[in-house]
C-alpha positions as a Python dict, from the first residue, in 0.01 Angstrom:
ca = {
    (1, 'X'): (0, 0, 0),
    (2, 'X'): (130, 336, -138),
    (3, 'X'): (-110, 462, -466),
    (4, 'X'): (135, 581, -750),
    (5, 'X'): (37, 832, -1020),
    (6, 'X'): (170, 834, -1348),
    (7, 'X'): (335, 1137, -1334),
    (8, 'X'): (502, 964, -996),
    (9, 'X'): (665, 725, -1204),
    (10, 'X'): (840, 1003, -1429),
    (11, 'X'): (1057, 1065, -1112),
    (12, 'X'): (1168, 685, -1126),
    (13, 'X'): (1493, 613, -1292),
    (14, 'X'): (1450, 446, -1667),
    (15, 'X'): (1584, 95, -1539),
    (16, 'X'): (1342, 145, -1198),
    (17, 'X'): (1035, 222, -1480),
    (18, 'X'): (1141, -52, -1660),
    (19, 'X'): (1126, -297, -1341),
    (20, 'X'): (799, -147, -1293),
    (21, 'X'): (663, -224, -1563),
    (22, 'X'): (778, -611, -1551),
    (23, 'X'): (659, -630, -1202),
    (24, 'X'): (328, -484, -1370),
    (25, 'X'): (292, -712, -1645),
    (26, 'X'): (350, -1002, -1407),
    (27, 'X'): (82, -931, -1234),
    (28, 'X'): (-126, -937, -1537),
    (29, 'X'): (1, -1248, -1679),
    (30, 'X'): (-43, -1447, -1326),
    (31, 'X'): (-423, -1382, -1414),
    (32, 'X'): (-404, -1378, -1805),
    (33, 'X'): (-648, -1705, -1764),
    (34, 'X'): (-901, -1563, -1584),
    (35, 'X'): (-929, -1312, -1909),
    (36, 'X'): (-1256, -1419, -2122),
    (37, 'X'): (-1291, -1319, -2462),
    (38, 'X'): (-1658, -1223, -2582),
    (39, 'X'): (-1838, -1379, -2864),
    (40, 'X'): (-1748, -1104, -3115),
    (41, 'X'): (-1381, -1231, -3006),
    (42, 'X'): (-1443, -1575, -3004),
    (43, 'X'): (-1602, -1539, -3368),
    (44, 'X'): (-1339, -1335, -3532),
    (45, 'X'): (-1046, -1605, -3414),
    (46, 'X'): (-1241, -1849, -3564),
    (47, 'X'): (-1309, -1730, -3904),
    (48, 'X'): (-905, -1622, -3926),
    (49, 'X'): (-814, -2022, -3834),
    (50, 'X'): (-1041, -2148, -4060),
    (51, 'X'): (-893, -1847, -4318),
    (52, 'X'): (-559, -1973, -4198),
    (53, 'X'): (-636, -2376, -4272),
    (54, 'X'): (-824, -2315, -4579),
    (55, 'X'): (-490, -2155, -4750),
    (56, 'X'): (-215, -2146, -4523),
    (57, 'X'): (77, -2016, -4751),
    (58, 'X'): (-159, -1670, -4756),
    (59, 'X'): (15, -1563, -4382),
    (60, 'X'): (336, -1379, -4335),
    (61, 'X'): (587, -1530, -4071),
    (62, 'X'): (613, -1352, -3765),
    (63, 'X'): (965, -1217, -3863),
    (64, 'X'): (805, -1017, -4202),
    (65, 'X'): (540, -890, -4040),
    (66, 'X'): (725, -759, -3735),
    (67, 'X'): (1006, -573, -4032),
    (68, 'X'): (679, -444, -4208),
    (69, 'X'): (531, -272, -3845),
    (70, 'X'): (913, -141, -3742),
    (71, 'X'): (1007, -3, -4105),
    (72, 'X'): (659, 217, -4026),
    (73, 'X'): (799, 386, -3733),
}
């Protein structure tokens, strides 16, 4: 197998970076399982859900938030 750099991958074409990429993140997601989160992780998903349940009109849909992180940029 042939090591890349980063700086390799500047020479690439935009749509050959872009496969790159996807054939990089599809590598990560065939394992995404095997990913454990820590206690500290663990903790802080549970007290959002039970945030979440306890008052569940407080969120933002997906859609709002998303508008509110690209009008930022």
């Amino acid at each position: 197998m042939t090591k890349i750099t980063a700086t390799d991958t500047l020479e690439l074409s935009i749509p050959e970076r872009i496969q790159l990429v996807e054939d990089i993140w599809d590598t990560i997601t065939a394992k995404a399982s095997s990913i454990e989160l820590t206690d500290e992780e663990k903790s802080i998903i549970d007290a959002r859900l039970e945030k979440y349940h306890q008052n569940p009109e407080s969120g933002s849909p997906w859609e709002d938030v998303y508008k509110r992180i690209a009008s930022k940029q």
